[in-house]
ZAMARGU-4260 file (C-alpha; in steps of 0.2 Angstrom, whole numbers, plus 5000, padded with zeros to 4 digits):
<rodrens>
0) 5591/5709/5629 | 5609/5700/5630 | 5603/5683/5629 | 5594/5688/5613 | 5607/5698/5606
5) 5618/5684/5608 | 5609/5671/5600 | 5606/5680/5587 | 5622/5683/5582 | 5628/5667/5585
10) 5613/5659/5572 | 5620/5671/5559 | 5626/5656/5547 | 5613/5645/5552 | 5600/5659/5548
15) 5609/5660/5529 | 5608/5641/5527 | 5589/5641/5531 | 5585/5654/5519 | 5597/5644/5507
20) 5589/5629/5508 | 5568/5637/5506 | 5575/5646/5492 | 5581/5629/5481 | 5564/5626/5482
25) 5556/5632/5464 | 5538/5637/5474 | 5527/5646/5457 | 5512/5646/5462 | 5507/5651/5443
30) 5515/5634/5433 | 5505/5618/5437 | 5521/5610/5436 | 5526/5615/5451 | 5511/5611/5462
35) 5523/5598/5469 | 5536/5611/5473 | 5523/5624/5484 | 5516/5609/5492 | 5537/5606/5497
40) 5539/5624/5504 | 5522/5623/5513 | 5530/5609/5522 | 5547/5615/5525 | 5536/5630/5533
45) 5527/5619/5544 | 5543/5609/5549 | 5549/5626/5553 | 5535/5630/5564 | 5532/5612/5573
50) 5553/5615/5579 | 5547/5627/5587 | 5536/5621/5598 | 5521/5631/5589 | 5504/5626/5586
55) 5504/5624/5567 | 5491/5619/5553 | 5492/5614/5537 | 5475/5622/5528 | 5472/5612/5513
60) 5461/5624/5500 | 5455/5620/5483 | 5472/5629/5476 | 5489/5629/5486 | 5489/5626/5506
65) 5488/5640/5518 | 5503/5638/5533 | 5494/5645/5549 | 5503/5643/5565 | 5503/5652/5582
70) 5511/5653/5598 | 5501/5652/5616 | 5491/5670/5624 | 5498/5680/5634 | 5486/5689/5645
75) 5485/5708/5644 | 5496/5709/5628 | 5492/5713/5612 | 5489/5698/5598 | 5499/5700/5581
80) 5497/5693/5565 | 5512/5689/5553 | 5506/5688/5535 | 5519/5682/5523 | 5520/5672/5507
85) 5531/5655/5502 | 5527/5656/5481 | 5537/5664/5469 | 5535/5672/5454 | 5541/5664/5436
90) 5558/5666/5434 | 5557/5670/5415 | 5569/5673/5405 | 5580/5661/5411 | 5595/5667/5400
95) 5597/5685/5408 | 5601/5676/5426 | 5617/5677/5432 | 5616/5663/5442 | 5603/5650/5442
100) 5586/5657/5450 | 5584/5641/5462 | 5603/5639/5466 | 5607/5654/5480 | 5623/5663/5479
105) 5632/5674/5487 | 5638/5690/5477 | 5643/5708/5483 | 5635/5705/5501 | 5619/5700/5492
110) 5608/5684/5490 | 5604/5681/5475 | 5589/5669/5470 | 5570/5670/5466 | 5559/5673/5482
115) 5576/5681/5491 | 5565/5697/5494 | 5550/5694/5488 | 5545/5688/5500 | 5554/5673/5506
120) 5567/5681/5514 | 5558/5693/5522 | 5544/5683/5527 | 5559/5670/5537 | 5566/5687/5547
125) 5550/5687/5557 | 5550/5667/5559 | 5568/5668/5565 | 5566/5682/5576 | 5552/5670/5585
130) 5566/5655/5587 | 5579/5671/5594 | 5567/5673/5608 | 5559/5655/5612 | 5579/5648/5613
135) 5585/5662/5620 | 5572/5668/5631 | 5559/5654/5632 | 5544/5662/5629 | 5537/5678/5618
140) 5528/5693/5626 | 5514/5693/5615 | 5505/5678/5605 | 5510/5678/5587 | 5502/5669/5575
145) 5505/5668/5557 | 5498/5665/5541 | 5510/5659/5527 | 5501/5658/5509 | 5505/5651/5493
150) 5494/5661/5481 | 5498/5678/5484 | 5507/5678/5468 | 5489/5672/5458 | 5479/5684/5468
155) 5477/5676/5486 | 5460/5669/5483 | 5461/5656/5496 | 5467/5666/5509 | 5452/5679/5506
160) 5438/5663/5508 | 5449/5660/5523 | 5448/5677/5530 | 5428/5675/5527 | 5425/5660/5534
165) 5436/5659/5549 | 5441/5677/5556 | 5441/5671/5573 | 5459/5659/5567 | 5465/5676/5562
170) 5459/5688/5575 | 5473/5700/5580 | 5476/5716/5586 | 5490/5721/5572 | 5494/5716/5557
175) 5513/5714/5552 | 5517/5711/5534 | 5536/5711/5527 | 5532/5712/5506 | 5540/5729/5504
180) 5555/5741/5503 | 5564/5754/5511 | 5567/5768/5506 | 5585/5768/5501 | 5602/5756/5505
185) 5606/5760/5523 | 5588/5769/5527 | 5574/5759/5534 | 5556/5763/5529 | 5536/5761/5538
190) 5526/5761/5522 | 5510/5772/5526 | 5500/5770/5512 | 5497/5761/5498 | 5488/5764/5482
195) 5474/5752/5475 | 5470/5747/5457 | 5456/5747/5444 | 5462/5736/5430 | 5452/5734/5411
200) 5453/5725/5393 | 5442/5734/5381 | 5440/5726/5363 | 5434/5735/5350 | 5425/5727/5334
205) 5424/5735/5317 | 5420/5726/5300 | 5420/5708/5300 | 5437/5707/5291 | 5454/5713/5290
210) 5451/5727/5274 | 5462/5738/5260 | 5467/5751/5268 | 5466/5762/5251 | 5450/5753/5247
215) 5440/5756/5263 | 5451/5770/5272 | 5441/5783/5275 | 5424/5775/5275 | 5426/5764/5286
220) 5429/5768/5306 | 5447/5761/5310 | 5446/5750/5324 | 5463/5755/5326 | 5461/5773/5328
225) 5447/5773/5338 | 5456/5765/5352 | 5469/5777/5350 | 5456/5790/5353 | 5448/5786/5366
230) 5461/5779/5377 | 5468/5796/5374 | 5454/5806/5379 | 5456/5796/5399 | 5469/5810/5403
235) 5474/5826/5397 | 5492/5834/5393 | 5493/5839/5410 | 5492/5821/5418 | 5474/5824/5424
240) 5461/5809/5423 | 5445/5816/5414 | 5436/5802/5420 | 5420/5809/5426 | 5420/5812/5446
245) 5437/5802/5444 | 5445/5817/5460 | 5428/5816/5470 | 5437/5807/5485 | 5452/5809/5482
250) 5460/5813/5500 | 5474/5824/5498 | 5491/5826/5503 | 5491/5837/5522 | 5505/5850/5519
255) 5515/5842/5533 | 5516/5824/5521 | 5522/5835/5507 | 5533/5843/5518 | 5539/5826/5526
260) 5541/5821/5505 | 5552/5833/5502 | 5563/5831/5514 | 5569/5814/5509 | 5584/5810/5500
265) 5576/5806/5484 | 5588/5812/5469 | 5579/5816/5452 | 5593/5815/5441 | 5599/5797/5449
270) 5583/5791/5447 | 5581/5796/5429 | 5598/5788/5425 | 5593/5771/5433 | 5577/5768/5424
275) 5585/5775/5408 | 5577/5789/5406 | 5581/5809/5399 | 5563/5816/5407 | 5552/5813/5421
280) 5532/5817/5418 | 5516/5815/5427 | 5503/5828/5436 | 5506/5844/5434 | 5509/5854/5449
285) 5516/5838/5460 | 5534/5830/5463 | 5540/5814/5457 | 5536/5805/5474 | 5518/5812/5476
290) 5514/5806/5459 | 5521/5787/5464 | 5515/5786/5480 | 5499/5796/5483 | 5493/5803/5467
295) 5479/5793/5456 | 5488/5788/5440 | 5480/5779/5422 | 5493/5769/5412 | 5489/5759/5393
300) 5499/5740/5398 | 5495/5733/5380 | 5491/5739/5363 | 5487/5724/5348 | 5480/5724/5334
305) 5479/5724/5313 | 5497/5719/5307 | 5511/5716/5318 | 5523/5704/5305 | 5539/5712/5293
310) 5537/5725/5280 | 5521/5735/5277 | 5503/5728/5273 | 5492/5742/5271 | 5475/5733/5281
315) 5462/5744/5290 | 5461/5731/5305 | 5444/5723/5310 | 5449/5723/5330 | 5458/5733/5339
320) 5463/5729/5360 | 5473/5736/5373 | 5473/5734/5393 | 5476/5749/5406 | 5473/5750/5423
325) 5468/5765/5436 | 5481/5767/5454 | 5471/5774/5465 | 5471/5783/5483 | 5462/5781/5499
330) 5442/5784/5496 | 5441/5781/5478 | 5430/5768/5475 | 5435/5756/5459 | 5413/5750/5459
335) 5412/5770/5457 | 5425/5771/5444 | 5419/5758/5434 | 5401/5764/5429 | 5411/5781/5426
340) 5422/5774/5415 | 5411/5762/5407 | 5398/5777/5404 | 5413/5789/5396 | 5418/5776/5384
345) 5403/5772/5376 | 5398/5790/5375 | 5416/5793/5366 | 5414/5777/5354 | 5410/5780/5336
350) 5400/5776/5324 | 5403/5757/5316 | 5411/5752/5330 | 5406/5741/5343 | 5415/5740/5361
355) 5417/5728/5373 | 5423/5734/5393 | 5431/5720/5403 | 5434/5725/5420 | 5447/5711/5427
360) 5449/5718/5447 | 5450/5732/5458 | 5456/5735/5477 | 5454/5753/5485 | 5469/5762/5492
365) 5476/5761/5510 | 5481/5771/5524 | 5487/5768/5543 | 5487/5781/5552 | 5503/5787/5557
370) 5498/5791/5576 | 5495/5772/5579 | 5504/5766/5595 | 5508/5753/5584 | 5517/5765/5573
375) 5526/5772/5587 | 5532/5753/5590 | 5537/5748/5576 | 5548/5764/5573 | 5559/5762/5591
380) 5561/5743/5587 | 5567/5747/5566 | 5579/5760/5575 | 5585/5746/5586 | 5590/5735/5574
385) 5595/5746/5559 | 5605/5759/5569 | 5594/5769/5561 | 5577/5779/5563 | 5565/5774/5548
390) 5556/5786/5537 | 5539/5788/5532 | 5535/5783/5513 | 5519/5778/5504 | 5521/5764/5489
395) 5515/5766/5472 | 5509/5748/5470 | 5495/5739/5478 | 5496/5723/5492 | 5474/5719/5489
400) 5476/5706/5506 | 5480/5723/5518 | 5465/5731/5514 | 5455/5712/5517 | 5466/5712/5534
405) 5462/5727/5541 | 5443/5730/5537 | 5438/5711/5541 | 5450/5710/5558 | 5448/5725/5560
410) 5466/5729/5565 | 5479/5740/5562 | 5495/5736/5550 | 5511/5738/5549 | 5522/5738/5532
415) 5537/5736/5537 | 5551/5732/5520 | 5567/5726/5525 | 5571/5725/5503 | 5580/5738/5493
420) 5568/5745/5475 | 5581/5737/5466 | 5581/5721/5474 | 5574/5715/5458 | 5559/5707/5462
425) 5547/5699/5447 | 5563/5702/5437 | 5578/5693/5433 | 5593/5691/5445 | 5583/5695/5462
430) 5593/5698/5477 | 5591/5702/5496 | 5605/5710/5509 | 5614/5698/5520 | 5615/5714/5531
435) 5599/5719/5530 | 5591/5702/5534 | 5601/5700/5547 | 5595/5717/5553 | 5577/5713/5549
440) 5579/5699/5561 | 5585/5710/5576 | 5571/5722/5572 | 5556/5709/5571 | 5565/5706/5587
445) 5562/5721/5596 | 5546/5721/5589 | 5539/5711/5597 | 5545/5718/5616 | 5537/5736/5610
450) 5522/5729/5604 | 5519/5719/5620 | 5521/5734/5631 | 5506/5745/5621 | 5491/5741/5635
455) 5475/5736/5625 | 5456/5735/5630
</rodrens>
């Protein structure tokens, strides 16, 4: 594709400036203050899409607008679906930037500024690799339609009414999404899998005031200590969730995906030096990347309770709180895992104490099956623009709107992350590869030419 290739190379700096300029736009979903800013980068979405020639809609919802925009059928050619997202996280705290978060600069070959790779300069690679072949070519293979959000940082509510109400705007045959990594600098990655996630509050209530801890000790049930027990009881010193049934449906790892785990280019001791660490734990019996990716986990978030100011007050507190959530595999259920735990804690609650289960959401696991002609796809085109042949990685974290995707279009998906793990996202100083969005442009392009040639019914 010469004329492609040429455009693309030629759009290298106006690409940068694009990006540059959707990036100055403080897009948090999360801060009312900047309703006005999402409702800017929802129309420099749309600007971007109306240049185009596409057909582009602007879906107002009671929250943040949906951008939904697609290009004209092609007869006998697939139909795919770009998701992406235009909000941002928070970029607290502002004094551990290096530069400002809004203001994009250029350092060691990387883009610094919220949103660079999650996911605004991922979401653009697809966008531009559209304009590559409508200037350079006229036309695209396949249709393409896209939907843009603004809430997939607070939970993509809209977007799920949306996919309720009106799957027929959405109908596709695959699902492309560009929200996660690859699996090191210089090697590209299809995400396989994903894990889902059960997340919980529980609040326990003991006497009806802070007491003396001398006075009362040993009397009276510690709220404190109660917590401490039974959130302990969740897993054993083996790393093994004794939630009952908790394994039921678990699908395990074939011998071949352990196999193909192995064989990766993951080193331990690197990995224990960048996140700090002298030890890595978890389930017995597996290696660090099964545990990540495809492995059930439990994990406390937050402990509060009794006093937290200087020095020492000897109180026997009268609440006691903590948060933890569940990451789960294919097949288990969160609805299952709910009555299980619920059922476990109160049998493990003691006496004076009374115990209060908040259950704030849950989103099952995921899994494309890697012998998907879309698959197949997806790796020729990464291995035409990267140079390189992309492993197959699971992600430890959980993207709720793939599961919604694929059961209510039924269609299949495709994770492909053109990011690096420590690209920073959610976290100061985020950044994204001038290289590798460059090359996630050339290999959205070729996307699309494999896609189109897989014959569908």
């Amino acid at each position: 594709m010469p004329k492609l290739e040429e455009y693309l190379e030629a759009q290298h700096a106006q690409f940068e400036e694009d990006l540059c300029e959707l990036l100055r736009i403080p897009s948090v979903s999360a801060d009312s203050q900047h309703t006005g800013d999402v409702r800017r980068a929802a129309d420099w979405m749309v600007r971007q899409f109306s240049d185009l020639g596409l057909s582009v809609e602007l879906v107002e919802t009671d929250g943040h607008p949906i951008v939904c925009a697609q290009s004209p059928a092609v007869e006998g050619a697939p139909v795919a679906l770009v998701y992406g997202h235009y909000d941002v996280q928070p970029p607290d705290p502002l004094d551990e930037w290096i530069s400002p978060p809004f203001e994009p600069t250029r350092r060691d070959g990387n883009l610094y500024a919220r949103g660079a790779s999650d996911d605004k300069g991922q979401m653009l690679t697809h966008v531009k690799s559209v304009e590559a072949w409508l200037k350079a070519n006229g036309g695209l293979p396949l249709q393409i339609k896209f939907v843009i959000e603004g809430e997939e940082e607070v939970g993509s509510g809209n977007l799920l009414k949306l996919l309720e109400a009106d799957r027929g705007r959405l109908a596709c045959d695959v699902v492309v999404v560009s929200d996660t990594s690859q699996f090191g600098p210089g090697q590209p990655a299809i995400t396989y899998g994903l894990r889902g996630i059960a997340y919980y509050e529980l609040h326990l209530h003991g006497p009806k005031q802070d007491l003396h801890s001398g006075t009362f000790g040993g009397a009276v049930t510690n709220p404190l200590n109660a917590l401490a027990n039974m959130l302990a009881s969740l897993i054993d010193d083996d790393g093994r969730i004794q939630v009952p049934g908790f394994y039921d449906n678990v699908v395990p790892l074939t011998d071949s995906e352990r196999q193909q785990f192995a064989a990766l280019p993951f080193d331990e001791s690197r990995f224990r030096t960048q996140l700090g660490v002298q030890a890595l734990s978890g389930e017995k019996s597996y290696s660090t990347l099964e545990r990540r990716w495809a492995r059930p986990t439990f994990d406390i978030n937050g402990v509060w309770g009794g006093y937290q100011g200087e020095g020492a007050k000897t109180v026997l507190p009268s609440r006691a709180h903590a948060k933890f959530s569940f990451r789960l595999v294919p097949n288990q259920d969160p609805k299952q895992l709910d009555d299980a735990l619920r059922e476990m804690l109160h049998a493990a609650c003691p006496p004076g104490i009374t115990m209060e289960l908040v259950s704030h959401h849950g989103a099952p696991g995921f899994l494309v099956p890697l012998e998907s002609p879309y698959v197949g796809a997806a790796t020729r085109a990464i291995e035409r623009g990267f140079g390189y042949a992309p492993v197959f990685i699971r992600e430890g974290g959980s993207i709720p709107i793939v599961t919604h995707f694929a059961n209510s279009l039924d269609a299949d998906v495709l994770l492909l992350g053109w990011g690096l793990n420590n690209d920073n996202t959610h976290s100061p100083n985020e950044k994204f590869s001038l290289v590798d969005f460059h090359r996630g442009i050339r290999a959205s392009s070729y996307l699309w030419r494999e896609l189109s040639r897989i014959a569908i019914a």
